[in-house]
BAVOMI-538659 format. One record per atom (N, C-alpha, C): x, z, y; residue number from 1. Coordinates in nm, 3 decimals. Example, Ala and Ser with C-alpha at 12.3 -4.5 7.8 and 13.67 -1.06 7.14 Angstrom:
# residues 2
east  up  north  nr
1.319  0.780  -0.569  1
1.230  0.780  -0.450  1
1.320  0.780  -0.330  1
1.285  0.708  -0.225  2
1.367  0.714  -0.106  2
1.290  0.787  0.003  2
# end
This chain:
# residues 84
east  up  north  nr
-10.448  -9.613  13.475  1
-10.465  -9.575  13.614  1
-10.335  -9.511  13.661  1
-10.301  -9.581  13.732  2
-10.136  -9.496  13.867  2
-10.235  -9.434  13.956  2
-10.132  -9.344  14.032  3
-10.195  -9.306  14.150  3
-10.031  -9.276  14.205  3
-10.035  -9.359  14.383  4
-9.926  -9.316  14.412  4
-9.941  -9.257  14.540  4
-9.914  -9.139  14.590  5
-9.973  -9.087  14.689  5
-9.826  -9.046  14.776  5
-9.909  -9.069  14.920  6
-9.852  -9.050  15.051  6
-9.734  -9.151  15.037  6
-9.741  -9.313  15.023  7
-9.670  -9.402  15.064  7
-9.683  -9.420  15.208  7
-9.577  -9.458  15.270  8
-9.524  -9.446  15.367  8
-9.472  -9.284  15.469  8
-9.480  -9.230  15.384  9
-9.445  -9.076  15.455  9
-9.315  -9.104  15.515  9
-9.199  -9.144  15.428  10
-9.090  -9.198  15.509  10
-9.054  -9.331  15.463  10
-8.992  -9.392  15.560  11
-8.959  -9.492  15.512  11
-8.851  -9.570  15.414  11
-8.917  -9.663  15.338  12
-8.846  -9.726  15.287  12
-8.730  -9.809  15.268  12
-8.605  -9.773  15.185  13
-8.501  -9.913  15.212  13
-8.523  -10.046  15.134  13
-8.452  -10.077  15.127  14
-8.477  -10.288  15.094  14
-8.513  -10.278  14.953  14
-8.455  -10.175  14.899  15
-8.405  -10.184  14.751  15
-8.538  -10.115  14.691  15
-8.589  -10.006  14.775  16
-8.705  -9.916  14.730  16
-8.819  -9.985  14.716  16
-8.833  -10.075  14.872  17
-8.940  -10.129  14.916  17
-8.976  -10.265  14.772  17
-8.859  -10.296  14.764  18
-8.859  -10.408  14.653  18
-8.900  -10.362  14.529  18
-8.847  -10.267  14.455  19
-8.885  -10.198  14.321  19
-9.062  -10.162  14.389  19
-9.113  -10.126  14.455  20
-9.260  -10.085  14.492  20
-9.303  -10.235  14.464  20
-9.276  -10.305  14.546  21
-9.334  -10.499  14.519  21
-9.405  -10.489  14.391  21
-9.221  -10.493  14.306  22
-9.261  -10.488  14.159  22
-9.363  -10.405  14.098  22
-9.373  -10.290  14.116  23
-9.487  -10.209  14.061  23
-9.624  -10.257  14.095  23
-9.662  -10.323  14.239  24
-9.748  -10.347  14.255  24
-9.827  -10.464  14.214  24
-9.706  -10.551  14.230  25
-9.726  -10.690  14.162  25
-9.733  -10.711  14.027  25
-9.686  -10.627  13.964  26
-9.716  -10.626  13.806  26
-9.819  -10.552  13.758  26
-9.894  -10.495  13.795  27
-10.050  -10.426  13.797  27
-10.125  -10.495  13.869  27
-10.126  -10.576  13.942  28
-10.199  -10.670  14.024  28
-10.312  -10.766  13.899  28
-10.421  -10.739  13.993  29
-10.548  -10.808  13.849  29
-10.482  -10.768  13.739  29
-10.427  -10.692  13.706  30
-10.374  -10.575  13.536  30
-10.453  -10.448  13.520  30
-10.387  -10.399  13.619  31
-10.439  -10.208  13.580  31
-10.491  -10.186  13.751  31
-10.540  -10.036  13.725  32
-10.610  -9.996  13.809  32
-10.459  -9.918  13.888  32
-10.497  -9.936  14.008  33
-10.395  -9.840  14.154  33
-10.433  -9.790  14.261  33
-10.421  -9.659  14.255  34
-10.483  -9.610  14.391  34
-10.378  -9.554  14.412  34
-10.385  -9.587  14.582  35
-10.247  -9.573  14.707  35
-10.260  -9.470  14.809  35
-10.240  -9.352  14.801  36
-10.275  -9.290  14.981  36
-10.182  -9.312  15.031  36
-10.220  -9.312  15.196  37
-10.086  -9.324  15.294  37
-10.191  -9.230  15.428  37
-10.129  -9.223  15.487  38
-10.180  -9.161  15.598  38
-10.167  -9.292  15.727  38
-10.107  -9.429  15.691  39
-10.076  -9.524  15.780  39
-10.167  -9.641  15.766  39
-10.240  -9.704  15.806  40
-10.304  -9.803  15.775  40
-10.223  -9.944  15.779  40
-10.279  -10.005  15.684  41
-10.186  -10.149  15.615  41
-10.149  -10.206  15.766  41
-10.174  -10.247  15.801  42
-10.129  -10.303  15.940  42
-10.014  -10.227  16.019  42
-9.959  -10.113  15.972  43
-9.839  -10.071  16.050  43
-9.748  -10.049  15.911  43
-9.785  -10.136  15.764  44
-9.726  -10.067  15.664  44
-9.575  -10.179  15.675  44
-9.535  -10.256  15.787  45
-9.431  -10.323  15.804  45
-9.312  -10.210  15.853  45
-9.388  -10.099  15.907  46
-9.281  -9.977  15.942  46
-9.207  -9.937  15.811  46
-9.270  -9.940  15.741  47
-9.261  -9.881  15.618  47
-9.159  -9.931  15.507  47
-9.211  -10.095  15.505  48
-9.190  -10.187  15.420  48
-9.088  -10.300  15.417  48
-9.066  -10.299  15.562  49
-9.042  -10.432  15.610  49
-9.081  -10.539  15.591  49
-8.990  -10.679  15.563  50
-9.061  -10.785  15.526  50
-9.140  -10.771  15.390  50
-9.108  -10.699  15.321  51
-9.191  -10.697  15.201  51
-9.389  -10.649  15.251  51
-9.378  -10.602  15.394  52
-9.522  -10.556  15.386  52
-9.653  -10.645  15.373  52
-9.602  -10.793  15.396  53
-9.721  -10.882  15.426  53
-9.776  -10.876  15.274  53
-9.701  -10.900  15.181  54
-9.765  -10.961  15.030  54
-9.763  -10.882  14.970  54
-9.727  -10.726  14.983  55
-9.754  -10.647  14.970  55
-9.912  -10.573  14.972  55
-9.903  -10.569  15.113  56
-10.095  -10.526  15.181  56
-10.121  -10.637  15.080  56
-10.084  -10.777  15.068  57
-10.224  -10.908  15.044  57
-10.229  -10.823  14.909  57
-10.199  -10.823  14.838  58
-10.202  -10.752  14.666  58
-10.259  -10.647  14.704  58
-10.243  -10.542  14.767  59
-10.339  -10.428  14.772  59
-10.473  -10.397  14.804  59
-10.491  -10.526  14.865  60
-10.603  -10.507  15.010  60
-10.728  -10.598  14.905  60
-10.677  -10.665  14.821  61
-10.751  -10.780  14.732  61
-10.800  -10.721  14.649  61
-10.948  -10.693  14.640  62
-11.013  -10.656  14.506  62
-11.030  -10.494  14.533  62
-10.978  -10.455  14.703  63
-10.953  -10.329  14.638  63
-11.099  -10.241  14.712  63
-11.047  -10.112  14.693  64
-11.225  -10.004  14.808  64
-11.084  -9.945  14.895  64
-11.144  -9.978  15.011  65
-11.085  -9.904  15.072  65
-11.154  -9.792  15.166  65
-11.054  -9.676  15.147  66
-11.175  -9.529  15.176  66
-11.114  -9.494  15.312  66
-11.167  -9.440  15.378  67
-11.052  -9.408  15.538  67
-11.092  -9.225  15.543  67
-11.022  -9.146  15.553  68
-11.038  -9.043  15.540  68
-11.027  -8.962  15.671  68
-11.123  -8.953  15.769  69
-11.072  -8.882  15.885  69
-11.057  -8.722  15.910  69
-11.037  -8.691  15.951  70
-11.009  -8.511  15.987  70
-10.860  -8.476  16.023  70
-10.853  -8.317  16.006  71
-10.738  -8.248  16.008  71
-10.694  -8.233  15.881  71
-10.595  -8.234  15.879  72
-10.469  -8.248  15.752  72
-10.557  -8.089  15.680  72
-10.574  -8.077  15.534  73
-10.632  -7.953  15.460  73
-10.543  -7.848  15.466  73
-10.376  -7.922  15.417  74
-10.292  -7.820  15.406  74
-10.250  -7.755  15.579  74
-10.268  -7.785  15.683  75
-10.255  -7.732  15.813  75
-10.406  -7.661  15.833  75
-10.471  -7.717  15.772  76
-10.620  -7.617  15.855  76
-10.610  -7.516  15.778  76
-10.577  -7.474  15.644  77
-10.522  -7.360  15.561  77
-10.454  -7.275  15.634  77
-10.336  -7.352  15.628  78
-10.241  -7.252  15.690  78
-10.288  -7.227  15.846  78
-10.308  -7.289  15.884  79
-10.348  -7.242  16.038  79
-10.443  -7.049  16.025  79
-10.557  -7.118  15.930  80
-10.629  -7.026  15.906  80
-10.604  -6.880  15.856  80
-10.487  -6.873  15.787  81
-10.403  -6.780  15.730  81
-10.340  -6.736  15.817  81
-10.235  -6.792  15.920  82
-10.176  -6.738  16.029  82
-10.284  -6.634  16.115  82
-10.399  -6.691  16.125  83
-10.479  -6.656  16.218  83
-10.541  -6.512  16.186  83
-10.542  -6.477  16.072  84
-10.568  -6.380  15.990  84
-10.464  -6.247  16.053  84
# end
């Protein structure tokens, strides 16, 4: 099991986006991967560039996808602390 969390926070260059391919594509029907992003696959071309189409297709295949709505934990914390 990987876990790679908060992909797409910033974006990716050619070279990054490409080494990610690889990771993904070589665990693909292999091992287990869970991805957070705060961006949903459909804007992960910001991210990715051309690499995002076959990218999402490998991720999106076989996979659960969970959607997590609310306020960010680490801001409602701190908010809450300030407020104090």
């Amino acid at each position: 099991m990987l876990i790679v969390d908060e992909v797409g926070y910033t974006p990716f260059d050619a070279a990054t986006a490409g080494l990610f391919f690889q990771l993904v594509a070589h665990r693909y029907e292999r091992a287990s991967l869970i991805v957070t992003s705060d961006r949903p696959l459909g804007r992960w071309d910001e991210v990715f560039g051309a690499s995002a189409p076959a990218l999402t297709d490998r991720l999106a295949h076989h996979a659960e996808l969970v959607r997590l709505d609310g306020d960010s934990y680490r801001t409602r914390r701190t908010t809450s602390a300030w407020a104090e």
